[in-house]
C-alpha positions, 0 to 999 in steps of 0.5 A, spaced: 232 313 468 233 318 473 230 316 481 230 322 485 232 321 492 230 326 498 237 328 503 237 328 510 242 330 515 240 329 522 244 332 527 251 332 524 257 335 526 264 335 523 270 337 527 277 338 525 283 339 528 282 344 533 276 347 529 269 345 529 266 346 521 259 344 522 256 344 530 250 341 529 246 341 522 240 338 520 237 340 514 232 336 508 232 336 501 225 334 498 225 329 491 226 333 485 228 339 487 234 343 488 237 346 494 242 351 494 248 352 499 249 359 500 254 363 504 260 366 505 267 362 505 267 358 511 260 358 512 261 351 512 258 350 505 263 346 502 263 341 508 257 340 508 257 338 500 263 333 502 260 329 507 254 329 503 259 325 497 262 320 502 269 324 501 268 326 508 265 324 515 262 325 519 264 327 527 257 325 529 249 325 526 246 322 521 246 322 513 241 320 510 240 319 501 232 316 499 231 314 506 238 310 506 243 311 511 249 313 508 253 316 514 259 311 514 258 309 506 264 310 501 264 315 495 261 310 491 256 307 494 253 313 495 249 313 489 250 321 488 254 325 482 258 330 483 260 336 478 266 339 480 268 346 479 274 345 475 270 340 471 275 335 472 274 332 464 280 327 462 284 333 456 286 327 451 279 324 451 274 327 446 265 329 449 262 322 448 269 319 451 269 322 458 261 322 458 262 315 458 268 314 463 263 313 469 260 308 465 264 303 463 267 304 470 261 301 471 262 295 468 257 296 463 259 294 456 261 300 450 256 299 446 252 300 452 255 305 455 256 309 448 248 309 447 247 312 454 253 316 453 250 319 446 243 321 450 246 324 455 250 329 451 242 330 447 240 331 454 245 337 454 244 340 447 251 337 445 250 331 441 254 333 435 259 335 440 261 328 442 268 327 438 270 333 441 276 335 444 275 339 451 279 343 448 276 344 442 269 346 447 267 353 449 267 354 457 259 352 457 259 347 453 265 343 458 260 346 463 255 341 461 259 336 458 261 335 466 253 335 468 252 329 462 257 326 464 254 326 472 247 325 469 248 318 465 250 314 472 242 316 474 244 318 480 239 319 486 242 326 487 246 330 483 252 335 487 255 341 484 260 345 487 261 353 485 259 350 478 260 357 473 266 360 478 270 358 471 266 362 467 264 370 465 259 373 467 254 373 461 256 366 460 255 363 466 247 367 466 246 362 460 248 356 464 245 357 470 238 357 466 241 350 462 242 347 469 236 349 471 232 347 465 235 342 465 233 340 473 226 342 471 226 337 465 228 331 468 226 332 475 232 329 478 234 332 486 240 338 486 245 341 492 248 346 488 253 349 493 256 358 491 257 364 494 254 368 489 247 370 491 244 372 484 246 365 482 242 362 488 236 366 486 236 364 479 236 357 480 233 355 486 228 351 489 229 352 496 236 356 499 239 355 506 243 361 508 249 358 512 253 362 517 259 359 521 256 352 520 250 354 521 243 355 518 242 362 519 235 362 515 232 358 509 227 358 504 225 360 497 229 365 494 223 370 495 222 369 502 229 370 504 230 376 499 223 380 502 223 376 509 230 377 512 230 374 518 237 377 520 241 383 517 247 378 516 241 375 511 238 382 509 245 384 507 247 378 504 241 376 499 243 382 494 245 389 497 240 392 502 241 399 506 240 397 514 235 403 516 231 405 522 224 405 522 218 405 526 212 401 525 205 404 527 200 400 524 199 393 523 193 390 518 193 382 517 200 381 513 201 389 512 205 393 515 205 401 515 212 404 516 215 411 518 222 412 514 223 420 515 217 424 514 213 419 509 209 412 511 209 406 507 205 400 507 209 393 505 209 386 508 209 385 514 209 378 517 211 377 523 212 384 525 211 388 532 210 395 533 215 399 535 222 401 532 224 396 527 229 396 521 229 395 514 232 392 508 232 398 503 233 395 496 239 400 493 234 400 486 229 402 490 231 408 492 229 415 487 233 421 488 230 428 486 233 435 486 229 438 488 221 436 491 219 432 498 222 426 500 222 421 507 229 424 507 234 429 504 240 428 503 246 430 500 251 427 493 258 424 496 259 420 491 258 418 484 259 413 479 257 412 472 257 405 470 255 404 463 247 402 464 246 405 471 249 411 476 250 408 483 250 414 489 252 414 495 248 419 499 249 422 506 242 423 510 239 423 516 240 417 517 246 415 515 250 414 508 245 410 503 247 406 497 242 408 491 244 405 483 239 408 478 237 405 473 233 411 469 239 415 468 235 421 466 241 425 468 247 424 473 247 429 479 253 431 481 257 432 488 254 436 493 248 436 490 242 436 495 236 432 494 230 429 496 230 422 497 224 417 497 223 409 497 218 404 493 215 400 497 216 393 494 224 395 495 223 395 502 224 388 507 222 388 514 227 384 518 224 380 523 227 382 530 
């Protein structure tokens, strides 16, 4: 039975030579949740991720596992599990072989580990996978082989290092909803480290936002999506237009806001009256041909792709990136247009 175990890293840095990958970072993740490490290449993510496993060590700080002191500990005795990005299954052994691998490394018996192996591909929905080559077994299907694999140890904290890169794009929407149902399910504690902020959205508990081996905000996923707390955060959680704007009004956690000629009312937890910015939300946008709007502006570019038309429209304000969904007719270059915002796409960043 799984135990989950809350994560602490206090104060920790990391240097290699010539180069600092963490300065100072503390950071909790609580039992039975998942907490997602966001952020560019070299934001110091996947560092973290290894120092938490034992696969590396820290320069200075502590490291902390259901309140045990881990810091200097080896990978196995960390009582963690990490699923890799490449899945790293034994190709010459079937499902239920190498779901059972980590368990006969420790020291159970076959059988006994061929029972525990055979619950854990049912947990995963593959228990009549097990005879299987890797092979033989879609990318999702390996996917999930590896968690099963993970899983069985009981670990207090499951890793999982970019775990979809591999797969395409609709697949890997269906795997994240597994191993987020799956989380759910079974209650076990997650670090989940990606790049790709759609996925942390979809998954997450909690999301820390890392930037030079910092962090440079956290919280749930829709706090950081409507409460940035910087233009590096606006424009990371999903695409956002950066726009001047001046608030006029506040009103308990509302803010009224001037873009252009319009107002809009919208949150405004923490905010000042005075210039500020927005994070515009590109599908929040409308455009018009003819009619009033904040702004006018004017088609430069246009893109048909399928299921929506995105734009490119100079204004007053700068060149905006708008994506219609709607579709009801594409407008073509040059056209001049009355552009306006919904509330609920615009996103106060806090100074």
């Amino acid at each position: 039975m799984i135990s989950p175990g809350s994560v602490v890293f206090e104060h920790v840095s990391k240097r290699f030579a010539g180069f600092t990958a963490l300065p100072d970072l503390s950071l909790t993740v609580e039992p039975g949740t998942l907490v997602t490490l966001l952020g560019p290449s070299g934001c110091g993510k996947t560092t973290t991720l290894r120092l938490l496993a034992g696969l590396e060590h820290p320069t200075s700080g502590r490291i902390l596992i259901g309140g045990k002191d881990v810091t200097q500990l080896p990978a196995n005795e960390r009582d963690v599990a990490m699923v890799f990005q490449s899945y790293a299954l034994f190709p010459h052994m079937n499902a239920l072989d190498n779901v059972m691998y980590g368990l006969l490394s420790s020291g159970l018996t076959k059988r006994e580990a061929q029972d525990r192996a055979r619950e854990g591909l049912k947990l995963v929905g593959l228990e009549h996978q097990g005879e299987r080559l890797p092979s033989e077994l879609s990318g999702g299907q390996q996917q999930r082989i590896a968690v099963a694999r993970a899983l069985v140890l009981e670990p207090q904290v499951l890793l999982l290092d970019e775990p979809l890169s591999n797969l395409d794009e609709r697949l890997r929407r269906r795997v994240r909803t597994d191993i987020r149902d799956l989380q759910q399910r079974l209650g076990f504690t997650a670090v989940y480290v990606t790049h790709d902020q759609e996925e942390a959205l979809a998954v997450s508990d909690k999301i820390i936002v890392m930037k030079e081996g910092n962090i440079a905000q956290q919280g749930a996923p829709e706090t950081l999506y409507h409460s940035p707390s910087s233009v590096f955060i606006a424009d990371f959680m999903g695409e956002a237009n950066i726009v001047p704007c001046e608030v006029e009004q506040l009103e308990g956690s509302e803010a009224l806001v001037r873009i252009g000629s319009q107002q809009y009312r919208i949150r405004g937890e923490g905010a000042q009256k005075g210039a500020a910015q927005l994070a515009v939300r590109p599908q929040f946008i409308t455009l018009r041909g003819e009619g009033t709007g904040a702004l006018k502006g004017e088609i430069t570019h246009s893109t048909w792709l399928g299921n929506h038309i995105e734009y490119e429209v100079q204004t007053e304000l700068g060149s905006l990136f708008i994506v219609d969904s709607m579709m009801e007719q594409r407008l073509a270059l040059s056209t001049r247009v009355a552009v306006d915002f919904k509330p609920q796409g615009l996103a106060l960043i806090a100074r």
